[in-house]
C-alpha positions in Angstrom: 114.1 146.2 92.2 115.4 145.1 88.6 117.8 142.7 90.3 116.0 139.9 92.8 117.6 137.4 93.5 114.7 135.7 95.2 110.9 135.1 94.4 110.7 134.5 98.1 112.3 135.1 101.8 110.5 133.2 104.5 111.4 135.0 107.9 110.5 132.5 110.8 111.4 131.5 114.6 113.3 128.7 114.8 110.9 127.0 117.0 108.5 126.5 114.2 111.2 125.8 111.8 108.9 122.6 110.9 106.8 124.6 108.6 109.5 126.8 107.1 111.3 123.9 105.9 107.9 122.3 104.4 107.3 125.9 102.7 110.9 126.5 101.3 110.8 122.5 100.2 106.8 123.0 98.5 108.4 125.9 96.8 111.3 124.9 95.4 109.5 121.9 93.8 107.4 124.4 92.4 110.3 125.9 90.2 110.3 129.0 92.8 113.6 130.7 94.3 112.7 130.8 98.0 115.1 132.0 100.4 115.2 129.5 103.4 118.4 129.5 105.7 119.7 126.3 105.5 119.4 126.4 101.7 121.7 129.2 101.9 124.2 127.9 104.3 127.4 128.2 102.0 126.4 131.8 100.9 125.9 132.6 104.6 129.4 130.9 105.5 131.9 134.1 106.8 129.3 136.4 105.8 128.4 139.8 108.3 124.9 137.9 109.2 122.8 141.2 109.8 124.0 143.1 106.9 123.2 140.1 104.5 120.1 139.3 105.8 118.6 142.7 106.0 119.6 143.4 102.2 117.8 140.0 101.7 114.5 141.2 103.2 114.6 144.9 102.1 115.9 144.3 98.6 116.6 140.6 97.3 112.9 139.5 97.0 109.6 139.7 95.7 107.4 138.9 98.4 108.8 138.0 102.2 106.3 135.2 103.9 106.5 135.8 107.5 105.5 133.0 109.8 103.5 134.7 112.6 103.8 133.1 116.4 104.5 134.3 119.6 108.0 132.8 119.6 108.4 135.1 116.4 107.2 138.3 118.2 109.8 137.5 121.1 113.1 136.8 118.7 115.5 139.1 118.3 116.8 137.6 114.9 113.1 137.9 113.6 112.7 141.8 115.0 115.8 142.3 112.3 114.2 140.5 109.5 110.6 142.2 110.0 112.7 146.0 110.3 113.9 145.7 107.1 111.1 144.2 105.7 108.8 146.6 106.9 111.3 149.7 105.8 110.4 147.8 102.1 107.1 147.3 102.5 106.7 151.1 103.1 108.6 152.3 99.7 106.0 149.2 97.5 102.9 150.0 96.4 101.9 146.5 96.2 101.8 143.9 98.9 105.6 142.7 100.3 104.7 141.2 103.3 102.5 137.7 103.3 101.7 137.0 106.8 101.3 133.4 107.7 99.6 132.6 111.5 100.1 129.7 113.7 98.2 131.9 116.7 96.8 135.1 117.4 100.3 137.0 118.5 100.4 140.4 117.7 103.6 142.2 116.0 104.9 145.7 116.3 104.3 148.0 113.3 101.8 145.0 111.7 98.6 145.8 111.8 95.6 142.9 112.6 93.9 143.8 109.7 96.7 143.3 107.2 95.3 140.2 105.2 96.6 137.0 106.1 96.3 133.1 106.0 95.7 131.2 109.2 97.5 127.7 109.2 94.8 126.4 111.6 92.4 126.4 109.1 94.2 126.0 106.0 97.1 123.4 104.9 100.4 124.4 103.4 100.1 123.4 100.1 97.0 125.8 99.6 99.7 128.6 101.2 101.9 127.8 98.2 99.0 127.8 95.7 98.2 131.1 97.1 102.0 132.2 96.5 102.2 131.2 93.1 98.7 133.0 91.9 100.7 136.2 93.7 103.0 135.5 91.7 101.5 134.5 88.4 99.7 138.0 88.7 103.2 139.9 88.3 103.9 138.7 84.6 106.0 142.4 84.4 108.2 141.4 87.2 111.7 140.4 87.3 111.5 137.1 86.6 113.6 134.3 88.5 111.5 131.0 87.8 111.7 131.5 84.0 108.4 132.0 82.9 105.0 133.1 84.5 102.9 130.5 85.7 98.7 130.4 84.7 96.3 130.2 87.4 95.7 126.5 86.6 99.4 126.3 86.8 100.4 127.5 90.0 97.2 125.0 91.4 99.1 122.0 89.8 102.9 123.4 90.5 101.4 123.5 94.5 100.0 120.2 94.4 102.9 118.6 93.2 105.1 120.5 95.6 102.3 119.1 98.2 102.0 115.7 97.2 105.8 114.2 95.7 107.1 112.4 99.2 110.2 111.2 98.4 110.2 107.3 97.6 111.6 104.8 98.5 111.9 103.3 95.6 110.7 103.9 91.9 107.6 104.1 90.6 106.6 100.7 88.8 104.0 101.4 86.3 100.8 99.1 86.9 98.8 96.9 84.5 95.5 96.5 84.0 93.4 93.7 82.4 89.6 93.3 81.6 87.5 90.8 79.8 87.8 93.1 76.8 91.5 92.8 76.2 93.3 89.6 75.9 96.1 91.3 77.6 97.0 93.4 80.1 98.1 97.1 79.2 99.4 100.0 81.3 97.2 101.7 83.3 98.6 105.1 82.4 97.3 104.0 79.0 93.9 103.5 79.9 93.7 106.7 81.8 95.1 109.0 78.9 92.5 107.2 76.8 89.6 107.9 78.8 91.0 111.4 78.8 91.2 110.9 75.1 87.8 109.6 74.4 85.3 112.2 74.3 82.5 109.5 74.3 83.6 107.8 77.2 83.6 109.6 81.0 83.7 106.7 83.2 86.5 104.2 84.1 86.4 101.9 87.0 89.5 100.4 88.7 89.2 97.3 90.9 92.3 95.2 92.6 92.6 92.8 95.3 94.6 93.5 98.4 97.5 95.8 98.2 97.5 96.2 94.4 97.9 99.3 93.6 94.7 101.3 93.7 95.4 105.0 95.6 99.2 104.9 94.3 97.5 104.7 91.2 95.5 107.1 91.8 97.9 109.2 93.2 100.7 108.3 90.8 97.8 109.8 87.7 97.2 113.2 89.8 100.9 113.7 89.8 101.5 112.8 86.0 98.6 115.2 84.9 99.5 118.1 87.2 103.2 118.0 85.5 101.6 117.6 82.2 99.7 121.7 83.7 102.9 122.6 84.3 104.8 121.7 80.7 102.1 122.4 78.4 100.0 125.6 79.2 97.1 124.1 76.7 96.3 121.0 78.5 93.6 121.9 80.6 92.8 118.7 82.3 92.3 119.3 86.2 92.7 116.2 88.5 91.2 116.5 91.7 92.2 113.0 93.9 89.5 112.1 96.7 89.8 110.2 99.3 86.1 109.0 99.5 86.1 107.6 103.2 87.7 111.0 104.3 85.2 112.5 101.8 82.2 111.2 103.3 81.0 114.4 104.5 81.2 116.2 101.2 79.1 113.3 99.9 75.9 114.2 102.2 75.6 117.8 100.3 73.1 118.1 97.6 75.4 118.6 95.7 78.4 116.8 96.4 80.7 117.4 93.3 80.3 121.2 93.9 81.5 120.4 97.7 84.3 118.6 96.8 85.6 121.2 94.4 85.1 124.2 96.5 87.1 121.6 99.3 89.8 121.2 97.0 89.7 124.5 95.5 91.2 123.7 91.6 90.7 127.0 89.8 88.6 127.2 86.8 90.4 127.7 83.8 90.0 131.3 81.9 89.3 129.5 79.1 86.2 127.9 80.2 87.2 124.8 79.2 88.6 122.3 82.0 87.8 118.6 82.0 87.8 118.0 86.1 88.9 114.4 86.5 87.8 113.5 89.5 90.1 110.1 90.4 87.6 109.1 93.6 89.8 106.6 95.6 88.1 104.4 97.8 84.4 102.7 96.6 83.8 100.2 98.9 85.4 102.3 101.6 81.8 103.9 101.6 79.1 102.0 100.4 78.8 100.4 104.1 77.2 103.4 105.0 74.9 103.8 101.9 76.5 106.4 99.9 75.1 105.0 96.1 73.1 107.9 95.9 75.6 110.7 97.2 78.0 108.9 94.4 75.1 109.6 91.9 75.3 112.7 92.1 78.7 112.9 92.2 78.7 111.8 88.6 76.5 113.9 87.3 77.4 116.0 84.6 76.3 119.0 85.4 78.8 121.1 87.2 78.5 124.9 85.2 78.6 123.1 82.1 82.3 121.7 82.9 83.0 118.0 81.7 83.9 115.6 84.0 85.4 112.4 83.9 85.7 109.7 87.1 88.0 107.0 87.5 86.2 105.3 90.5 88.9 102.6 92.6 87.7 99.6 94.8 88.5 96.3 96.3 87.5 93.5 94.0 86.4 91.2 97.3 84.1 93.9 98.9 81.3 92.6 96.1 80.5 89.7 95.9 80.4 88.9 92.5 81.4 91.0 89.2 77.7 91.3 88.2 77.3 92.9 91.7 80.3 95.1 91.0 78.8 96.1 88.3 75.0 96.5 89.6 76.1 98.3 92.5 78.6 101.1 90.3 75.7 101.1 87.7 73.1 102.2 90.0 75.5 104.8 91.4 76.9 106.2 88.2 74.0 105.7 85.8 74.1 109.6 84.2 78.1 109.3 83.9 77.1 106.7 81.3 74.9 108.9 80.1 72.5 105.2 80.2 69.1 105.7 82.2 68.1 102.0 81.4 70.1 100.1 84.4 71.0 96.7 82.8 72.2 98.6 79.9 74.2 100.5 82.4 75.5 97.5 83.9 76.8 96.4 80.6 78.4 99.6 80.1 80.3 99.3 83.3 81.5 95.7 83.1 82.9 97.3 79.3 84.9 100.2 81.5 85.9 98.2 84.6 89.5 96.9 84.5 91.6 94.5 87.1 95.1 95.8 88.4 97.7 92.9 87.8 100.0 92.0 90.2 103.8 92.8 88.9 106.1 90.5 87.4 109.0 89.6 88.2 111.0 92.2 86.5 109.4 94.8 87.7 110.1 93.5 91.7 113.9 93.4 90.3 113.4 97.4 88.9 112.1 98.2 92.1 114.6 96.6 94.6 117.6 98.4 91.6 116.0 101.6 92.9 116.3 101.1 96.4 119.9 98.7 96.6 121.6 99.9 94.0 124.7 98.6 94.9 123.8 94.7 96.1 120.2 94.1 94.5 120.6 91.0 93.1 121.6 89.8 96.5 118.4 91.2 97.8 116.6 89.1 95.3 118.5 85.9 96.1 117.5 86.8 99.6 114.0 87.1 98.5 113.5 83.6 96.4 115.4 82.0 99.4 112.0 82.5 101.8 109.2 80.5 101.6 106.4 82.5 98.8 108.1 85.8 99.4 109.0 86.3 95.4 105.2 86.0 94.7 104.1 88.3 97.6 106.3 90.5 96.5 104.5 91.2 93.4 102.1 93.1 94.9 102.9 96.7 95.3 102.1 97.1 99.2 103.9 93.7 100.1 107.2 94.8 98.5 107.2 97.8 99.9 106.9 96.5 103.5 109.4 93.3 102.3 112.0 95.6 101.2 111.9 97.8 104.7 112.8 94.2 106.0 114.8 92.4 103.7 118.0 93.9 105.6 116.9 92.4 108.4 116.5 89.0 107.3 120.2 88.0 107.9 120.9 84.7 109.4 122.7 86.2 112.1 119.4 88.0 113.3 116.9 86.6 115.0 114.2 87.8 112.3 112.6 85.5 110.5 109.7 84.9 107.5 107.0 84.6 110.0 108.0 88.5 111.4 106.9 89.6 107.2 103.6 88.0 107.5 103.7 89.0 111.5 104.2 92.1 110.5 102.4 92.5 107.3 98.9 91.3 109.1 99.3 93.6 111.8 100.2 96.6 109.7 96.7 95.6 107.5 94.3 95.3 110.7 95.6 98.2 112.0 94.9 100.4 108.6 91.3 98.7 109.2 90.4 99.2 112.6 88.6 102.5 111.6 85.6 100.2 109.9 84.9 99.3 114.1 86.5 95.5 114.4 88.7 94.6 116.5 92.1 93.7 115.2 92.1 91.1 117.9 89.0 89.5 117.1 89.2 89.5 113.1 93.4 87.6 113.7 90.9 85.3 115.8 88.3 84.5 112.6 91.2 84.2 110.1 92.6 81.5 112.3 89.4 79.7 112.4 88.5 80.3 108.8 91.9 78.6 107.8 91.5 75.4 109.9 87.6 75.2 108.5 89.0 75.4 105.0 91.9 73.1 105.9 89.7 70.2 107.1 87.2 70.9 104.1 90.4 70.4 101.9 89.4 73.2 99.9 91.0 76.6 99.0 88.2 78.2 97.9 84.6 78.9 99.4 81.6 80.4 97.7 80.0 83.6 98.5 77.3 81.7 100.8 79.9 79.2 102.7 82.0 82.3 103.3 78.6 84.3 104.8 77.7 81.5 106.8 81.1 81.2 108.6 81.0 84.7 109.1 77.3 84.3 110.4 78.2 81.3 113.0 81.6 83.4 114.3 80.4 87.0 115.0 76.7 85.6 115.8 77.0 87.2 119.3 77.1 90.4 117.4 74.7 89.6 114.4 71.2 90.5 115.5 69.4 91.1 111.6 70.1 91.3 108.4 71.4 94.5 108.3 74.2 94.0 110.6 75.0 90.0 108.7 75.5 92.5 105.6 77.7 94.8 107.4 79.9 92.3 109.0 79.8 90.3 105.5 81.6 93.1 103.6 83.9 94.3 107.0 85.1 90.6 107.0 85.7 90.3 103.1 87.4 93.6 102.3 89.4 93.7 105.8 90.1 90.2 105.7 93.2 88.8 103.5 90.5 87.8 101.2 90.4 88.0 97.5 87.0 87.0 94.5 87.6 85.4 91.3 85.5 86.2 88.1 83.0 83.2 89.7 82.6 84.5 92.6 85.0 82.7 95.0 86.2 83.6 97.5 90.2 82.5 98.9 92.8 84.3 100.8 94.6 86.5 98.9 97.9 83.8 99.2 97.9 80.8 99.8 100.6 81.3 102.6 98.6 84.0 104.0 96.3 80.6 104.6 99.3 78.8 105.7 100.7 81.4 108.2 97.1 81.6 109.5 96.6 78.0 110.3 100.2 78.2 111.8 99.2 80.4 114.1 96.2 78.1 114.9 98.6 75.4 115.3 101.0 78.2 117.8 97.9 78.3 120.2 97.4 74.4 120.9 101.2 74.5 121.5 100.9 76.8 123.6 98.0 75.4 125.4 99.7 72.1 126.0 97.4 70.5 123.3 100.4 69.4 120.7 103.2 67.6 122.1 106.8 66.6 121.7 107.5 63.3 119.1 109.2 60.9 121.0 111.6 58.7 118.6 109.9 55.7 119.7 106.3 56.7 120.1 105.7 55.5 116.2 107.1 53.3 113.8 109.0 55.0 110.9 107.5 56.9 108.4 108.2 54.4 105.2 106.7 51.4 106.5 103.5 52.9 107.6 103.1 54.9 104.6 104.5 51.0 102.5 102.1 48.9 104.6 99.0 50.6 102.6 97.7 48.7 99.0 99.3 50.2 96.0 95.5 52.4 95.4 95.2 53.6 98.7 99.7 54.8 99.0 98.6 56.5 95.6 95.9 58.1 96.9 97.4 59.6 100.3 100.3 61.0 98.4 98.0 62.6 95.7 96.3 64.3 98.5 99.1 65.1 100.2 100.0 66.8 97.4 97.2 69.1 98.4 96.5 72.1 99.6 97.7 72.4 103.4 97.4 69.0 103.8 95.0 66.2 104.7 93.7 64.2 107.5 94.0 60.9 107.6 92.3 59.6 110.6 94.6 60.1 113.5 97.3 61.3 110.5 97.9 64.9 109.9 100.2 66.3 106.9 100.7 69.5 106.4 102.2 71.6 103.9 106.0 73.2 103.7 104.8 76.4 104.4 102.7 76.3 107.4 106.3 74.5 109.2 108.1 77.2 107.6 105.7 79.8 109.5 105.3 78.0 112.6 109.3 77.6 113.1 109.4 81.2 113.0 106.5 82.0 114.6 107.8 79.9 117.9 111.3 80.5 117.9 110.3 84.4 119.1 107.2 83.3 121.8 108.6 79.6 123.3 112.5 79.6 122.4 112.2 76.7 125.3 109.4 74.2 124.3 111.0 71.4 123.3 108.3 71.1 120.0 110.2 74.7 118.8 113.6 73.1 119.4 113.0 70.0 117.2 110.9 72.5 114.7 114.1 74.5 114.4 116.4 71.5 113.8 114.1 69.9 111.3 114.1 73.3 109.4 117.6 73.8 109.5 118.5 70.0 108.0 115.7 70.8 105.6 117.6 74.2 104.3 120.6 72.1 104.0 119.0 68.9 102.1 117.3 71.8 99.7 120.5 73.4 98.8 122.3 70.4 97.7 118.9 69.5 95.9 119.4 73.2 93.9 123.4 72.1 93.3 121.6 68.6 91.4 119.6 70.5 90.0 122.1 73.1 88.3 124.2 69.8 87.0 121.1 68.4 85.3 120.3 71.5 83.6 124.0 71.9 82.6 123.6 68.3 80.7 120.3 69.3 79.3 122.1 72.6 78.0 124.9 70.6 76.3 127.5 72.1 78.2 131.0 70.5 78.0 132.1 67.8 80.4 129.0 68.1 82.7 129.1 66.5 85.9 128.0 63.0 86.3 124.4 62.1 87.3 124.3 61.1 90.7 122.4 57.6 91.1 119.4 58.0 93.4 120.9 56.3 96.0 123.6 59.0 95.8 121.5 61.8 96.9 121.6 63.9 99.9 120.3 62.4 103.1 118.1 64.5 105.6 119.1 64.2 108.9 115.9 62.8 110.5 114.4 64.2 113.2 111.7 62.9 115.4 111.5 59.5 113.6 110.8 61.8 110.2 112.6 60.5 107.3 112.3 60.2 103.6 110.9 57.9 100.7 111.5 57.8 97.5 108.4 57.2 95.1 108.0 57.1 91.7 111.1 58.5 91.5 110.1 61.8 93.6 111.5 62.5 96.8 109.0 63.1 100.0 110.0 64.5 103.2 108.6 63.9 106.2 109.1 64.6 109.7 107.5 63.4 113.1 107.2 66.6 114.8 104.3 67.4 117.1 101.5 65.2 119.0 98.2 64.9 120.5 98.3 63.1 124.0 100.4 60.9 125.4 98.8 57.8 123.3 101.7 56.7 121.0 98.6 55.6 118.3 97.7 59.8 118.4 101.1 60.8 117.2 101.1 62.9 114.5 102.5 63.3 111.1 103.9 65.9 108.9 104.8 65.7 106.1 106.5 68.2 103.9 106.2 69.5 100.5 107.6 66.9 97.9 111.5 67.2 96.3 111.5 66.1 93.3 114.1 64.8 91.3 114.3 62.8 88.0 116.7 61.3 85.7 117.2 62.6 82.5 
């Protein structure tokens, strides 16, 4: 056998060609020469099939993986392969044949009690681990991956063949800021240090909503199983949990001992290994009580093997960082190697670190990787809808913005409101498993947005936020235990974020704004908001110029505000929650005449903006000294906005407001209301 061409053959029935292909793929990541048909099919072109294939399986490889079913008993293609790999299996001393089950079918001229591995108990990328520790044990062999691979070796060559999906687009490295550092730094960085630092075990990793936290996790189990792989010294083992799927493994006495026999890392023949045990998921468990369990999790005690934890969680599940930092300390008070608790405490808020959202750049790296040939018209896409640029800067956001930026062409009736449509859904959904209903949490949102909306306020504090939770769910609030539970379902299901004081605000302020849209969606369609008529109201100037100089000043500054502001029976609301309820109705009531005049007012909107953007680009070509700029147009030589249900637009203190008359209560011209937009502004220089 001095010439193979092949470490492996898989011989399979083409009805369960599904896990041939994930084999043959596993493998091939894992530097290993597998043969797999439709790798082959330009060698197999005009060849005699049955002579080539049986020298394959008789001679050509090392071992020949045979993917046991009963469609594989009844094949005649896979009664060829198996005769000539049983003729070889006859003439070896060792082991050819590596029988792989999907059922209990028995094969001529294999015995039952030939050892094998049963896929209905096992997953595929411990089959391939398997493989390459048969193979690491041949170091005499003929070799076709180049060198022989360690124990601890094969384990991380398997899980990266296991675990590197093809992405969509690149990997952007993630920063990570604490009150320690005055900046942020990467969080590869911070993991290679704790790595680094034998005096320090312990990292914690918070984020807000869709920043980053298990493809960080992921990303670092990756990175350190490639380091295994390169450099035959580094001895490093990471082990990537998924606590909420974990929770199981957590009730053992001795949970870090289940979790390792669960994902089965070998131990190093040196004696060695640091197991770095990246658990994913904090506040995914702590509802049902798991500080303890984590405890001993942490513990440093496994055979005398060193362990290091990177522990992830939402930010917003605690409700303030000295409770983030209470409730990690109390579960990982011997990883400090601290028994005192507030000196633990300390010593977590030192090792606790906040992802960053990206920048700007890095949204531009990652739509390069996925448009490489029109990205920067997928960013001018992107700035051109309302907040999407700044959603975009969090790592779960621009993935799901980039599956639908190609959608967002005029020409298709997709609008901004399907990406935060879509986006809320998509997050409920992932949530549901923590026993709310989708439904019923959309519902709260809503309500939480108009409360905040009329309170003018973008933030609540821990207690304002409990109490609206407390007055909403009450039907299903009986004590205190189930006020807590609904408290921390709401906050870390919920689009809800917590500042280093403890408020709490949506995670965006359009996720506010698409919210109270909807609100404003349901009294459409309930009949409660009506159609402007043109000559329900006076214009909007002379009501606004009718007011004392204080009191004009002190509407606009308001209106300047967060969503808006009430003014008696005067409502204005912010650019983006028209933005989001244009889009929103055009899908559900194309008909109602209050989406028809939406849709016109945002269309003469887009226009007036544009020609704003061309003013602007002259200005900043004077500013820049550029020769012969354009003239500055006088004010009164600015763009008009086509007005539409008696809206208009004023000019104060040299800024430009919009306003529009779009939507009413009643049929008492008195009751009409107001919107008014988000200001223009424009200034000479």
């Amino acid at each position: 056998m001095e010439n193979l061409s092949y470490d492996v053959a898989i011989s399979f029935a083409d009805e369960d060609r599904a896990h041939a292909e994930n084999l043959a793929e596993m493998l091939q990541i894992a530097n290993v020469r597998v043969f797999y048909d439709r790798h082959e099919e330009s060698r197999l072109w005009g060849e005699d099939l049955p002579a080539h294939l049986g020298e394959v399986y008789s001679t050509k490889a090392r071992y020949c993986v045979m993917i046991i079913s009963r469609h594989y008993a009844e094949k005649n293609w896979t009664r060829h392969e198996r005769r000539f790999a049983q003729a070889r299996a006859l003439q070896d001393e060792s082991a050819y044949i590596l029988p792989v089950r999907l059922d209990d079918t028995e094969v001529p001229g294999l015995p039952s009690t030939v050892g094998h591995v049963d896929l209905r108990r096992t997953t595929m990328d411990h089959v391939v681990r398997l493989i390459l520790e048969k193979l690491a044990e041949t170091p005499d062999r003929p070799r076709t991956t180049g060198k022989s691979l360690t124990g601890l070796q094969a384990y991380a060559a398997a899980t990266i063949a296991a675990h590197r999906k093809p992405a969509r687009g690149p990997y952007i490295p993630l920063r990570a800021a604490s009150a320690s550092r005055t900046e942020p730094v990467p969080a590869d960085e911070l993991a290679d240090a704790l790595i680094a630092d034998k005096g320090s075990n312990f990292l914690a990793v918070l984020g807000g909503y869709g920043t980053g936290k298990t493809t960080l996790c992921k990303h670092l189990r990756l990175k350190y199983c490639q380091k295994i792989v390169d450099d035959s010294g580094f001895s490093v083992v990471p082990v990537y949990v998924d606590l909420r799927r974990s929770a199981h493994l957590l009730r053992s006495p001795d949970p870090l001992a289940a979790i390792l026999a669960a994902c089965r890392p070998p131990v190093p023949d040196s004696g060695s290994a640091t197991y770095l045990l990246l658990l994913d998921g904090f506040d995914e468990i702590l509802h049902d009580r798991h500080e303890t369990n984590i405890g001993t999790l942490l513990e440093n005690e496994f055979s005398g093997r060193q362990v290091k934890i990177i522990l992830t969680s939402r930010t917003h599940f605690f409700r303030t960082e000295l409770d983030a930092a209470t409730r990690m300390a109390a579960a990982s008070t011997t990883s400090t190697g601290l028994v005192d608790l507030e000196e633990t405490v300390r010593a977590v808020q030192r090792n606790a670190v906040e992802l960053m959202p990206f920048k700007p750049e890095d949204v531009k790296t990652y739509l390069e990787g996925v448009f490489p040939e029109n990205s920067a018209e997928y960013y001018e896409k992107l700035l051109r809808i309302y907040d999407l640029d700044d959603l975009a800067r969090r790592p779960i956001l621009l993935e799901l913005i980039v599956s639908v930026l190609p959608r967002l062409d005029e020409s298709e009736v997709f609008t901004e409101a399907d990406v935060y449509e879509t986006a809320v859904r998509l997050w409920f959904d992932r949530e549901i498993w923590r026993g709310i209903d989708p439904a019923r949490l959309l519902e709260f949102m809503k309500a939480l947005s108009v409360q905040m909306f009329y309170l003018n306020r973008l933030e609540l504090n821990i207690d304002e936020l409990t109490g609206h939770i407390q007055r909403e769910f009450a039907q299903y609030i009986l004590s205190r235990i189930d006020l807590d539970r609904f408290d921390e379902i709401i906050r870390t299901s919920g689009f809800i974020s917590r500042d280093a004081a403890g408020n709490f605000s949506f995670m965006h302020r359009s996720i506010m704004e698409y919210f109270f849209a909807k609100s404003m969606e349901d009294r459409i369609r309930r009949g409660e908001l009506g159609l402007m008529r043109r000559d329900g109201v006076a214009p909007v100037s002379p009501w606004l110029f009718d007011r004392d100089e204080n009191e004009r000043e002190s509407m606009l500054d308001d209106a300047r505000g967060i969503l808006g502001i009430e003014f008696g029976k005067y409502l204005f609301l912010s650019d983006g929650i028209i933005e989001l309820l244009a889009g929103s109705l055009k899908h559900r009531y194309p008909d109602n005449p209050v989406t028809v005049d939406v849709a016109k007012f945002v269309a003469a909107r887009s226009s007036f903006r544009e020609k704003e953007r061309r003013l602007e680009r002259i200005a900043n070509a004077i500013r820049s000294g550029e020769p012969e700029p354009a003239p500055v147009p006088d004010q009164d030589d600015l763009p008009e906005i086509t007005m539409i249900g008696g809206g208009g637009r004023i000019y104060y203190n040299t800024e430009v407001y919009e306003f529009s008359l779009l939507v009413g209560d009643g049929d008492d011209p008195d009751r009409w209301t107001f919107l008014l937009n988000k200001s223009v502004s424009w200034r000479h220089t």
